[in-house]
MDAnalysis code that builds the backbone (N, CA, C; Angstrom):
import MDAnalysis as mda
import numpy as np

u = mda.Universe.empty(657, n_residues=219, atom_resindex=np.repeat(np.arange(219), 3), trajectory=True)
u.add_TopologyAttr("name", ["N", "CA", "C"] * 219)
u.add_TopologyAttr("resid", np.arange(1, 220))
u.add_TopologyAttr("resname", ["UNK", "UNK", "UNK", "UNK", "UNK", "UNK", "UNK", "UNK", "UNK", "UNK", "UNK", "UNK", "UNK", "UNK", "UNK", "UNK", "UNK", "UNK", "UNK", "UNK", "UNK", "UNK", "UNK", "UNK", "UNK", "UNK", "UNK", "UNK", "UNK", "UNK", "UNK", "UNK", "UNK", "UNK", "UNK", "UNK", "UNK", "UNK", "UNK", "UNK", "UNK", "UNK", "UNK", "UNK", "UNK", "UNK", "UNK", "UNK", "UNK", "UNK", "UNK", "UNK", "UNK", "UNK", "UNK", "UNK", "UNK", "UNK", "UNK", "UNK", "UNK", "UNK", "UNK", "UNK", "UNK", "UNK", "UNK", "UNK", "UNK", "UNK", "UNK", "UNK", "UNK", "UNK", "UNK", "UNK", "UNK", "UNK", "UNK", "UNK", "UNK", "UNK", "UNK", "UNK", "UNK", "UNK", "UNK", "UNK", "UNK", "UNK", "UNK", "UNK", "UNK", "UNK", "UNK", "UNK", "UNK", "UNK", "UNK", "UNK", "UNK", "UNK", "UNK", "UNK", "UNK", "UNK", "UNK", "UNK", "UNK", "UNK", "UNK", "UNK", "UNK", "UNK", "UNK", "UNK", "UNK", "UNK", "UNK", "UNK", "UNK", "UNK", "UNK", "UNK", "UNK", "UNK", "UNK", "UNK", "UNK", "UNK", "UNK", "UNK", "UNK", "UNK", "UNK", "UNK", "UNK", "UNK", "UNK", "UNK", "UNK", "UNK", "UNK", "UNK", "UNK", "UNK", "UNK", "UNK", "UNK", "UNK", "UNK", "UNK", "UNK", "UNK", "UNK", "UNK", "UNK", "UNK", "UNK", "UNK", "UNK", "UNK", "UNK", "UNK", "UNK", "UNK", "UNK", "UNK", "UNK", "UNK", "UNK", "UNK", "UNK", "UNK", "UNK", "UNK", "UNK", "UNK", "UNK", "UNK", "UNK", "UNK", "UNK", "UNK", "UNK", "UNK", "UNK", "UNK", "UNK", "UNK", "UNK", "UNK", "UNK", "UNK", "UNK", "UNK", "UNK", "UNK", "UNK", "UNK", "UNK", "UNK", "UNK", "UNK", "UNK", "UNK", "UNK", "UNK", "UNK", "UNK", "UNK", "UNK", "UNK", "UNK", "UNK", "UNK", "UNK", "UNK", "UNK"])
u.atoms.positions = np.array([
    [44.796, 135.712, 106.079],
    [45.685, 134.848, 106.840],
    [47.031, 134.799, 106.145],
    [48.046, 134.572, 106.756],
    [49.426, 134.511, 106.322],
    [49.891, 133.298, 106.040],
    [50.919, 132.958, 104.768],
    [51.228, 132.007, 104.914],
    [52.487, 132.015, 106.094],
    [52.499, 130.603, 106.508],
    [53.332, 130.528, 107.144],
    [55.016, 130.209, 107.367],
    [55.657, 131.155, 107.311],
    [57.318, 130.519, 106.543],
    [57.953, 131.510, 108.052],
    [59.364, 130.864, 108.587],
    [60.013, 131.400, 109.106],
    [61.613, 130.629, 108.761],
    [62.927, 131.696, 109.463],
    [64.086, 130.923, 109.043],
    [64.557, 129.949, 110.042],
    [63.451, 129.302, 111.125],
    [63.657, 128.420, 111.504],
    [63.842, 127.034, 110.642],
    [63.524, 127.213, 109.103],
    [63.008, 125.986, 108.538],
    [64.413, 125.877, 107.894],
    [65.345, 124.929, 108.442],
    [66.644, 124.856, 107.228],
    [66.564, 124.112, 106.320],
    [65.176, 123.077, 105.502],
    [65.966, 122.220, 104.294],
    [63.918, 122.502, 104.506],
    [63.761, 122.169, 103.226],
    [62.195, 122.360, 102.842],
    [61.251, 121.431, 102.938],
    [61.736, 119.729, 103.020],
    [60.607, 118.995, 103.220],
    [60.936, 118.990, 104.750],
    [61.241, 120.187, 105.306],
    [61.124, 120.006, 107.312],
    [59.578, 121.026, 107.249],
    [59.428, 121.700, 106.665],
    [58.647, 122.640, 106.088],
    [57.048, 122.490, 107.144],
    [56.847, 122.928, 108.190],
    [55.594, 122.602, 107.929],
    [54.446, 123.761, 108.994],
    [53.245, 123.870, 108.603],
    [52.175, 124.671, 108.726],
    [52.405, 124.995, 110.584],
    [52.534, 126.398, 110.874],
    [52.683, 126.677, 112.144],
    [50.840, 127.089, 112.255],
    [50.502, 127.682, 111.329],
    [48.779, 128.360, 111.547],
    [47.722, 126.811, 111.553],
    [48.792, 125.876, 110.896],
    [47.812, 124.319, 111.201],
    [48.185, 124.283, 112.569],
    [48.853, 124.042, 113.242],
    [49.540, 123.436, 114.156],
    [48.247, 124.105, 115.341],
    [48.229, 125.453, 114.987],
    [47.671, 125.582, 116.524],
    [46.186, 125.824, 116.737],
    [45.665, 125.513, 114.935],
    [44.070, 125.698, 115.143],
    [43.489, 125.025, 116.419],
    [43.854, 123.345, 116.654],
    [43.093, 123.124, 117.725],
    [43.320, 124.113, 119.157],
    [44.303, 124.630, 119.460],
    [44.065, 125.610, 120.306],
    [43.156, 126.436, 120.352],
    [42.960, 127.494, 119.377],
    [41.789, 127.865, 119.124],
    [40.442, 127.697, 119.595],
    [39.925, 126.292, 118.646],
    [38.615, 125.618, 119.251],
    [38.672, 125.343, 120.464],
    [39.520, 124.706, 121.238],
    [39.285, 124.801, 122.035],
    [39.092, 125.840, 123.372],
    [38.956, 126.984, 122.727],
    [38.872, 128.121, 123.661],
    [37.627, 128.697, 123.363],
    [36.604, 128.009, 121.998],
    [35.215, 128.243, 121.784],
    [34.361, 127.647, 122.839],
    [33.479, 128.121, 122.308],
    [32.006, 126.998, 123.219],
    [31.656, 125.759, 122.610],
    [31.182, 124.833, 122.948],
    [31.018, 123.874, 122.483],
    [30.032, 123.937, 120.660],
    [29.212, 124.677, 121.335],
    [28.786, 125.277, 120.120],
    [28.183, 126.570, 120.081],
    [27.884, 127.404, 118.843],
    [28.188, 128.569, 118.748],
    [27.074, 128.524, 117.033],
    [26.112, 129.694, 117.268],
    [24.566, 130.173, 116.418],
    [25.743, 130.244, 115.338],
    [26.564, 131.669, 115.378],
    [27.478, 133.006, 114.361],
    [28.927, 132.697, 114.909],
    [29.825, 132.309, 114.060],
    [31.555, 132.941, 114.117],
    [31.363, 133.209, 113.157],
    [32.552, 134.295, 113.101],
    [33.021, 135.085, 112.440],
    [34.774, 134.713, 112.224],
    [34.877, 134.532, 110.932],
    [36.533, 133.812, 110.526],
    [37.406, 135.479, 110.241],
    [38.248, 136.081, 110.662],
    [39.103, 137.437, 110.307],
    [40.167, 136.998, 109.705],
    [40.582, 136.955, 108.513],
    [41.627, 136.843, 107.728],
    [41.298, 135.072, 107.263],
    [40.621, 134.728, 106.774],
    [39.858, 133.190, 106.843],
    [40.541, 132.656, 105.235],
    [41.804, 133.036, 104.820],
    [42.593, 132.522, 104.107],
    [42.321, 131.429, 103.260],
    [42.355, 130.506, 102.475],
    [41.905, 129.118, 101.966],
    [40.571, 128.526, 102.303],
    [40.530, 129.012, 103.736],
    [39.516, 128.609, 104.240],
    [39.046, 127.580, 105.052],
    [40.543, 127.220, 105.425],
    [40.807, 125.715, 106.272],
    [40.211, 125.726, 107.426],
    [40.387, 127.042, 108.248],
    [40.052, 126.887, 109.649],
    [38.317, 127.143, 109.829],
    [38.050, 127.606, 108.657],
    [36.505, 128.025, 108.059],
    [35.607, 126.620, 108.618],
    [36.503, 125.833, 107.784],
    [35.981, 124.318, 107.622],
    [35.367, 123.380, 108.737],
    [36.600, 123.412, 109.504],
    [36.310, 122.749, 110.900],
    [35.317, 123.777, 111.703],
    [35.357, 125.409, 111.854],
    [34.791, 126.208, 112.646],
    [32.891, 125.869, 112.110],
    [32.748, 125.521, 110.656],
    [31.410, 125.291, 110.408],
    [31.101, 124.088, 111.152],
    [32.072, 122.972, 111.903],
    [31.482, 121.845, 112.400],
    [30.833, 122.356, 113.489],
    [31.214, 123.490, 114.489],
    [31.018, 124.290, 115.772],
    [29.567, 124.951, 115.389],
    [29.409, 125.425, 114.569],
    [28.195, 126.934, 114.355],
    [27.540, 126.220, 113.465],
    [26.335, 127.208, 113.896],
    [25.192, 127.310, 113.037],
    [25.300, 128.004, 111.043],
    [26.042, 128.743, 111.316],
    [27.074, 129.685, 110.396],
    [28.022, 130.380, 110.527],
    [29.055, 130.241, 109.620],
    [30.287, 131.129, 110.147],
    [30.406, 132.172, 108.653],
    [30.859, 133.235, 108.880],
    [31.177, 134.324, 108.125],
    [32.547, 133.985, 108.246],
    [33.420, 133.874, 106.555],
    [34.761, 133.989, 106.896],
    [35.403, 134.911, 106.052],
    [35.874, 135.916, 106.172],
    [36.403, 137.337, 105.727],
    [37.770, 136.886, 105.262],
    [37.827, 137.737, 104.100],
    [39.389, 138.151, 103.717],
    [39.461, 139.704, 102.684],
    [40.597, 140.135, 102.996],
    [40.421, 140.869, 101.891],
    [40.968, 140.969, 100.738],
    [41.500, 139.585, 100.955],
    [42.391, 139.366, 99.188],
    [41.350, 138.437, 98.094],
    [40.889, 139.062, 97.342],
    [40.414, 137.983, 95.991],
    [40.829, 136.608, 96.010],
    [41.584, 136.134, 95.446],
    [42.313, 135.347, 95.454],
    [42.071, 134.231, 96.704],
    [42.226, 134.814, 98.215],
    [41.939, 133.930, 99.118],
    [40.718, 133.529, 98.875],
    [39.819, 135.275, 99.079],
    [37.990, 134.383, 98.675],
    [37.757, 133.046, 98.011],
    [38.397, 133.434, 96.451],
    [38.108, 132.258, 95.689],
    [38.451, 130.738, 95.642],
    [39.717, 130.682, 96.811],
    [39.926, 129.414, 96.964],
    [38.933, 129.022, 98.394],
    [38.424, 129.919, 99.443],
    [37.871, 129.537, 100.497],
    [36.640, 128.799, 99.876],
    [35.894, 129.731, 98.847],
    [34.508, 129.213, 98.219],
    [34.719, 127.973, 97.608],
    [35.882, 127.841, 97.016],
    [35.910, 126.267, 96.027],
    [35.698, 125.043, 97.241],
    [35.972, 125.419, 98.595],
    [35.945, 124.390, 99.903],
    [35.419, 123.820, 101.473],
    [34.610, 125.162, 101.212],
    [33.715, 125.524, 102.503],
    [32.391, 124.943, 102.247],
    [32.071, 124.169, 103.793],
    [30.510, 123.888, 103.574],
    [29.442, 125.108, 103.008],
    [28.416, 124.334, 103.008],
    [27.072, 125.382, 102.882],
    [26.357, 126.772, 104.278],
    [26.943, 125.860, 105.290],
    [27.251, 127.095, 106.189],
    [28.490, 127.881, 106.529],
    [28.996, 127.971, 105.314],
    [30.141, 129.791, 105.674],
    [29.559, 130.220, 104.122],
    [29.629, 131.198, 104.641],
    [30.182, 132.492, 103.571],
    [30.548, 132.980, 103.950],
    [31.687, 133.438, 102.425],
    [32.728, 133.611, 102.072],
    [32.354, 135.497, 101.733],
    [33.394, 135.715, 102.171],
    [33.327, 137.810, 102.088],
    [34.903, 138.062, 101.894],
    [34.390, 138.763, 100.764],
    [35.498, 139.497, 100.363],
    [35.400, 141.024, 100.568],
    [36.186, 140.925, 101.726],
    [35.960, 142.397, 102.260],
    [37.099, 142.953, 103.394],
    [37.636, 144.280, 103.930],
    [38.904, 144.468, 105.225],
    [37.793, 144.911, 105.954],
    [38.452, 144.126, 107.323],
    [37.802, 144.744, 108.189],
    [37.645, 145.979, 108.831],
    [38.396, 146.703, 108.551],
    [38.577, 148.369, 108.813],
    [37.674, 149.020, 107.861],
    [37.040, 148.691, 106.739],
    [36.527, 149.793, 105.841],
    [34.966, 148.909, 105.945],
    [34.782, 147.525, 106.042],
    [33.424, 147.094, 106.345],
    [32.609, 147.021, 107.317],
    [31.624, 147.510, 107.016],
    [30.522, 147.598, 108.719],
    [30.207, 146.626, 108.872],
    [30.685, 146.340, 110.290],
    [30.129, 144.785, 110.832],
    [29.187, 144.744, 111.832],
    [27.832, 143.719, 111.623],
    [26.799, 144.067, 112.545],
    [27.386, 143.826, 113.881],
    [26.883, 144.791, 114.693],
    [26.923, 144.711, 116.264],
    [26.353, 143.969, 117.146],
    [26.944, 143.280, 117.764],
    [26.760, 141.875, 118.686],
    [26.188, 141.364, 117.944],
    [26.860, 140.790, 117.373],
    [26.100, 139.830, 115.755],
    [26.824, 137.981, 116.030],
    [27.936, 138.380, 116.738],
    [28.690, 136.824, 116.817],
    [29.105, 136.275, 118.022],
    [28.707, 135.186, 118.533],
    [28.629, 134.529, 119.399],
    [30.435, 134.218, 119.699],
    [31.086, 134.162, 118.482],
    [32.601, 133.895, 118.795],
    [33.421, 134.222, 117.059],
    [34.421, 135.489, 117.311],
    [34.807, 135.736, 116.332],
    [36.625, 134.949, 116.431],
    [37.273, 134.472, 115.811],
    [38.440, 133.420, 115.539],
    [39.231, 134.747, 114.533],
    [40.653, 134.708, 114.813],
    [41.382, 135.070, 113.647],
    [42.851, 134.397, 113.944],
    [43.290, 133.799, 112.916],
    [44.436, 133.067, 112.889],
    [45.859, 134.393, 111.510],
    [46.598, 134.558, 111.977],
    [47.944, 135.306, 111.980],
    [47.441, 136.382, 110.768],
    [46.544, 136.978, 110.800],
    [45.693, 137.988, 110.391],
    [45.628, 139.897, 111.309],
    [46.273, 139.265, 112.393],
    [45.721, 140.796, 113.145],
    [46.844, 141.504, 113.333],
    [48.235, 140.504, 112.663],
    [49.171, 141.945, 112.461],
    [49.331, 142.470, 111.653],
    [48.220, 142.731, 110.342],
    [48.099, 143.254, 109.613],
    [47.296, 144.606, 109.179],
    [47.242, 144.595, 110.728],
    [45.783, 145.638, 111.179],
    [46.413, 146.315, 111.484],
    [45.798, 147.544, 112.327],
    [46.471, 148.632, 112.984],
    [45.522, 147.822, 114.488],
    [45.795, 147.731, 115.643],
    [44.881, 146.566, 116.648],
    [44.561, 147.733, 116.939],
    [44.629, 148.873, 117.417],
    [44.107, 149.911, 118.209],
    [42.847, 150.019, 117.288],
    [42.412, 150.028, 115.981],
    [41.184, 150.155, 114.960],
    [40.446, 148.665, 115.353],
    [41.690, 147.613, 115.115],
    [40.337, 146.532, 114.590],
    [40.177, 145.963, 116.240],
    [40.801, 146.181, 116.861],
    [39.865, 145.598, 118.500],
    [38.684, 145.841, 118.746],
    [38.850, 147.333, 118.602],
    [36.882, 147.603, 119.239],
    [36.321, 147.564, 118.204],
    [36.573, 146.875, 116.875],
    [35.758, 146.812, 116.279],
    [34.747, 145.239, 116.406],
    [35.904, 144.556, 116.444],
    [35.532, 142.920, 116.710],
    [34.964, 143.255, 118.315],
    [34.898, 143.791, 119.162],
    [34.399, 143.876, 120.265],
    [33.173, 143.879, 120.248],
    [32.912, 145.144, 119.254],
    [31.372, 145.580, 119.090],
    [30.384, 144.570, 118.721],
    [31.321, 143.887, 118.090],
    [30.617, 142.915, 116.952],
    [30.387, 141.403, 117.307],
    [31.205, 141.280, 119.137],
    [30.432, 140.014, 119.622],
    [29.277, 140.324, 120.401],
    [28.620, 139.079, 120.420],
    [27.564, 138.847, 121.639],
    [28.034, 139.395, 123.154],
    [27.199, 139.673, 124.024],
    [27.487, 139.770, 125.076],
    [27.990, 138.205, 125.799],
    [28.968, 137.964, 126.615],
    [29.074, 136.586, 126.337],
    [30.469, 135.849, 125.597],
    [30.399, 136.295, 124.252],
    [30.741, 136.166, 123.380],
    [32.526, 135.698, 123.609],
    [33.115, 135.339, 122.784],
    [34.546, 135.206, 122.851],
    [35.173, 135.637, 121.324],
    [36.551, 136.114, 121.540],
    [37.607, 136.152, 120.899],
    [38.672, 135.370, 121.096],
    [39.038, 135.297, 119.840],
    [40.352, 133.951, 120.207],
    [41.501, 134.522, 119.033],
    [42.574, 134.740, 119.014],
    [43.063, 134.830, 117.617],
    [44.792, 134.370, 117.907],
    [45.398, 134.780, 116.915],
    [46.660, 134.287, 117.194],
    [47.208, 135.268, 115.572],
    [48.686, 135.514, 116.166],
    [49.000, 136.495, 115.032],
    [50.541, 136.350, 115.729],
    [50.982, 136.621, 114.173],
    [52.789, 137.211, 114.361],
    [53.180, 138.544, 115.192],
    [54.080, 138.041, 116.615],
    [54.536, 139.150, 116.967],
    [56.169, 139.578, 116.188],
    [56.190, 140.844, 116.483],
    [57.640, 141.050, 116.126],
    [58.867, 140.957, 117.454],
    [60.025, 140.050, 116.928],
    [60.534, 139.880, 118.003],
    [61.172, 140.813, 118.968],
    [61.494, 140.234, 120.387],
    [61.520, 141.143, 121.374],
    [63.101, 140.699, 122.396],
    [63.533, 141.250, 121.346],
    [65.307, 140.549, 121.942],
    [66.164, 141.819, 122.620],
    [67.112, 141.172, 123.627],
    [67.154, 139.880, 124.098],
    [66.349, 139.274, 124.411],
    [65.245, 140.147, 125.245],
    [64.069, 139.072, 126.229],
    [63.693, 138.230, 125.762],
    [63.269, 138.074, 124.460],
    [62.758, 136.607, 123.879],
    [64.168, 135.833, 123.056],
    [65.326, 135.814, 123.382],
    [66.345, 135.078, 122.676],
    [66.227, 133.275, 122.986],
    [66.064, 133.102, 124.322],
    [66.088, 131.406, 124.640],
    [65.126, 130.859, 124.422],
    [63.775, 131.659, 124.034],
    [62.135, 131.255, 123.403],
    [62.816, 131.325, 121.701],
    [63.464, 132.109, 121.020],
    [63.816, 131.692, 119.859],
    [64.383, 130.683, 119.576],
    [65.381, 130.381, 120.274],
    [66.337, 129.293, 120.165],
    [65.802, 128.232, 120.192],
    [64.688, 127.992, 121.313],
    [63.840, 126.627, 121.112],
    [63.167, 126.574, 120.185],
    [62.522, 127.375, 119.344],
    [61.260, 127.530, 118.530],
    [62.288, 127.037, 117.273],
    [63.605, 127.447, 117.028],
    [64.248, 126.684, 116.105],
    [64.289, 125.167, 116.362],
    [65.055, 124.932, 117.219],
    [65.058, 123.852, 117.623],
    [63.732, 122.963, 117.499],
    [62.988, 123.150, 117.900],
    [61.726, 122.150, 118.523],
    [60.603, 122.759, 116.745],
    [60.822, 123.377, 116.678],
    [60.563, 123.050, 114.404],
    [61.119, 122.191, 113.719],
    [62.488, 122.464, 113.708],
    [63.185, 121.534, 113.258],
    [62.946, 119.805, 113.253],
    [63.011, 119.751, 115.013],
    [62.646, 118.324, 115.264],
    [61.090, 118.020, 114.423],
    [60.514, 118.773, 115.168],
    [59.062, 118.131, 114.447],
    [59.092, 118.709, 113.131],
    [59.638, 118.670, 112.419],
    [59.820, 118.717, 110.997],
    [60.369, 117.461, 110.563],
    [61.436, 117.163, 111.291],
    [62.389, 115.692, 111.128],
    [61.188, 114.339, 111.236],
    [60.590, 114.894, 112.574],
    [59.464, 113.361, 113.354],
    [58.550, 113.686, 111.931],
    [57.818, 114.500, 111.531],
    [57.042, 114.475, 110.400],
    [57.378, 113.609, 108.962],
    [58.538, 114.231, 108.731],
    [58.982, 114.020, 107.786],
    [59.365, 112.510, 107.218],
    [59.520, 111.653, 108.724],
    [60.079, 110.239, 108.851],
    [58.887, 109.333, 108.744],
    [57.773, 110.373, 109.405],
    [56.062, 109.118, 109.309],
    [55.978, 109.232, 108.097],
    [56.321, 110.512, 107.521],
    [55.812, 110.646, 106.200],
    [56.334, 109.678, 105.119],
    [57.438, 109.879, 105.666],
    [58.292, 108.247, 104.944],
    [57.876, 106.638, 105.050],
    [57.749, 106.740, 105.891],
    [57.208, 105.294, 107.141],
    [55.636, 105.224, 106.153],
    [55.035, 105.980, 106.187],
    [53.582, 105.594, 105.196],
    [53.253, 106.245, 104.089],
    [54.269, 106.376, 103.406],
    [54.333, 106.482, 102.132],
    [53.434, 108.174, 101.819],
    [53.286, 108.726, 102.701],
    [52.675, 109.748, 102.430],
    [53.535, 111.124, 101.648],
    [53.128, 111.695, 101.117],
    [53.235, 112.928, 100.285],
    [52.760, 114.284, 100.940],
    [53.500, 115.105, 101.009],
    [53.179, 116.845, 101.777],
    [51.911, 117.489, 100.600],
    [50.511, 117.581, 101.301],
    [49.565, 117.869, 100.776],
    [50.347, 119.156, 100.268],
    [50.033, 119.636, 98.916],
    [50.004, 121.226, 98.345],
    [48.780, 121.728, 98.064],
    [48.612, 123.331, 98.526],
    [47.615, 124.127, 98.423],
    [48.456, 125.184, 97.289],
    [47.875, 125.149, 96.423],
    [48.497, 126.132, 95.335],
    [48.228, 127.426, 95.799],
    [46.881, 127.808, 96.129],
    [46.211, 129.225, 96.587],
    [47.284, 129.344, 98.223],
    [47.720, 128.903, 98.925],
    [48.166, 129.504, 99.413],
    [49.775, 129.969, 99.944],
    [50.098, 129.796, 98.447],
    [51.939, 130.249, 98.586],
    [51.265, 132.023, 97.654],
    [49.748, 132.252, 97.410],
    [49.379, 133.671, 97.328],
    [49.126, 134.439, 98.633],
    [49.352, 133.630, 99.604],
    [49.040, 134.385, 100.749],
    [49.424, 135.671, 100.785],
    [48.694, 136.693, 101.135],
    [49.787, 137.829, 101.458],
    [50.523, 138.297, 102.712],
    [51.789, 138.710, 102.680],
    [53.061, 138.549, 104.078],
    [52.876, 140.004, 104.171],
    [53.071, 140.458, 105.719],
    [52.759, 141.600, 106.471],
    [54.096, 141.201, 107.555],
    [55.026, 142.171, 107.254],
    [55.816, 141.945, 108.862],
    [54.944, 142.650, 109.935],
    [55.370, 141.830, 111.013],
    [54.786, 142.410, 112.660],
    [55.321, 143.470, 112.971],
    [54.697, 144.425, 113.553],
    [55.305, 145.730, 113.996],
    [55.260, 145.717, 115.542],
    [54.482, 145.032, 116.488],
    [53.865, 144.805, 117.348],
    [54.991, 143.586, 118.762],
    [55.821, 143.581, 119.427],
    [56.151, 142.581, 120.161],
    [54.822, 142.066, 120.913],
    [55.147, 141.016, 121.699],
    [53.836, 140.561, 122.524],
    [53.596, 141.072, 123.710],
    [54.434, 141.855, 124.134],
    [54.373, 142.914, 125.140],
    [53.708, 144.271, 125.043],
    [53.916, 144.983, 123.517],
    [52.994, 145.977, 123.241],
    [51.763, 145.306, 122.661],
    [51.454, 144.408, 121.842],
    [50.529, 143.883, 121.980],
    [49.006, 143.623, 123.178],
    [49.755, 143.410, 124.493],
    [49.597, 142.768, 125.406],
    [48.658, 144.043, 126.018],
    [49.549, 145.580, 126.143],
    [49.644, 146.855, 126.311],
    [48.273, 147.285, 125.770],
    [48.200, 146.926, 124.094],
    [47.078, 147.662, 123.190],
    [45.860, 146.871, 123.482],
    [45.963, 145.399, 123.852],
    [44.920, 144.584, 123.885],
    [44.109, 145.155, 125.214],
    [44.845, 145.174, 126.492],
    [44.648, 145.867, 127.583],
    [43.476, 147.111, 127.494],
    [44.020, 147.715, 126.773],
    [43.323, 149.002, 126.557],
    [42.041, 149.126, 125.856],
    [41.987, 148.388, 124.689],
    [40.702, 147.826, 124.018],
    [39.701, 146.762, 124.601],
    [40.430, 146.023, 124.985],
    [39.847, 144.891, 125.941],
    [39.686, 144.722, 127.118],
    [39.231, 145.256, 128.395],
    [39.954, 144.966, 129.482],
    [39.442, 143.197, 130.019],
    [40.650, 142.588, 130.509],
    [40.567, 141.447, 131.049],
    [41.049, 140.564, 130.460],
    [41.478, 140.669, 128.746],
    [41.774, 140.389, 127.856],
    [43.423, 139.399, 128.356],
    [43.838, 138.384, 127.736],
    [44.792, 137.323, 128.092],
    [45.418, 137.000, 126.798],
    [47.088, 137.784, 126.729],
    [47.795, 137.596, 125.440],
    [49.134, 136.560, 125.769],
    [49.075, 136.034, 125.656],
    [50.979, 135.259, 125.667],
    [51.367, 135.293, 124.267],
    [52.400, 134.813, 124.722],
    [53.525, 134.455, 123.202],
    [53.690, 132.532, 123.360],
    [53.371, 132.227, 122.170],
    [53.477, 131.262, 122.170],
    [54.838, 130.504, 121.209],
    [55.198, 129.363, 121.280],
    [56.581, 128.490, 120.939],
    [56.757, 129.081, 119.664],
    [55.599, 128.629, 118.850],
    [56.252, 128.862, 117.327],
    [55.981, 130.303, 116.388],
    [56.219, 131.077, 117.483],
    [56.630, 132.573, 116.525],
    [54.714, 132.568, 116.305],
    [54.210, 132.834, 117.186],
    [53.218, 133.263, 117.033],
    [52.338, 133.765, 118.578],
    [50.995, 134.752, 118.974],
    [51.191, 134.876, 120.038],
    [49.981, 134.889, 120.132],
    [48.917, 134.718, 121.498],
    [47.892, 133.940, 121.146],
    [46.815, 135.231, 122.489],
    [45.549, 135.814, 121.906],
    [44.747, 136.572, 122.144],
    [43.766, 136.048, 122.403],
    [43.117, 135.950, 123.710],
    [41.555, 135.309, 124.391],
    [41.026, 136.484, 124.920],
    [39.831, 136.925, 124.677],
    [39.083, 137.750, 125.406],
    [37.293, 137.162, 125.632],
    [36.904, 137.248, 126.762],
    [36.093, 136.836, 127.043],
    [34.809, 138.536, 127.182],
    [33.823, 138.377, 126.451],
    [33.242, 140.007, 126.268],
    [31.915, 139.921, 127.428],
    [31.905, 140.410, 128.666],
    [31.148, 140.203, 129.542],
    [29.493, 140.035, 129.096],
    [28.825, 139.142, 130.130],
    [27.073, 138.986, 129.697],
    [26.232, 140.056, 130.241],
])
């Protein structure tokens, strides 16, 4: 998983988590509940956390050391933690009821790791992920402009509760190790490659510089 930084952010306590922001999107595109997920790029291990409230067990992958070891210091007793890429590890086939990846899949080549996560749900099954596109200007110039804008603000509204109740900006030390991958991908070729791997598959671009992948894998 990536950390999350863009130059929408002009002064640093406006600063705040775009890959937090849209986990509940996510879940809510799971099943209510779910045997196997599977976490792809499962970073710290945050989204690990809540996804074990959903499943029976969740597998949450990374392939940086470093992430592993902070996911394990924080994850219930149902995830494990794998330190492993998904391109070079065999993943059992229709093994997961719903595989999740949060700003992890532009780090892939998608034409490799689609049918791989394909193979590897249930019939049934869902994908959900969300990842950095690279921008697509002009066409996306007045979607930038807001995404500054409307950060900013809710950086400001944050920043003022945070004042208002005395609260302090939690720090995760493990994840200013994140590792950064620029996007090669707009959400239009994206959209293109998902198509082709997926059919039926549903990509938008979403507000805050990130773009959001549902595929539903027939029963």
């Amino acid at each position: 998983m990536e950390r999350a930084a863009h130059p929408g952010t002009f002064v640093n306590f406006l600063s705040w988590n775009h890959n937090t922001y849209y986990q509940p999107l996510l879940l809510r595109e799971l099943p209510p509940r779910c045997e196997r997920i599977l976490d792809v790029g499962c970073g710290t291990g945050e989204f690990a956390v809540q996804l074990a409230e959903q499943a029976e067990h969740v597998d949450a992958l990374d392939r940086s050391p470093e992430m592993i070891r902070a996911a394990r210091a924080r994850v219930p007793a149902n995830v494990t933690c794998i330190e492993a890429d998904l391109l070079r590890r065999r993943v059992p086939l229709e093994h997961y009821d719903a595989i999740t990846s949060i700003s992890a899949l532009h780090h892939l080549v998608l034409a490799e790791a689609l049918p791989r996560l394909s193979a590897a749900l249930r019939p049934g099954g869902v994908l959900v992920a969300t990842a950095l596109p690279r921008t697509d200007l002009p066409r996306e110039l007045p979607l930038e402009l807001a995404a500054v804008v409307m950060h900013n603000v809710r950086g400001l509204v944050l920043a003022g509760a945070r004042a208002i109740h005395g609260e302090s900006v939690p720090v995760d030390a493990a994840a200013g190790q994140m590792p950064i991958a620029e996007p090669r991908l707009t959400t239009r070729e994206v959209r293109r490659e998902a198509a082709a791997a997926l059919p039926g598959s549903r990509v938008r671009r979403l507000l805050f510089w990130r773009y959001l992948l549902v595929w539903h894998k027939k029963a």
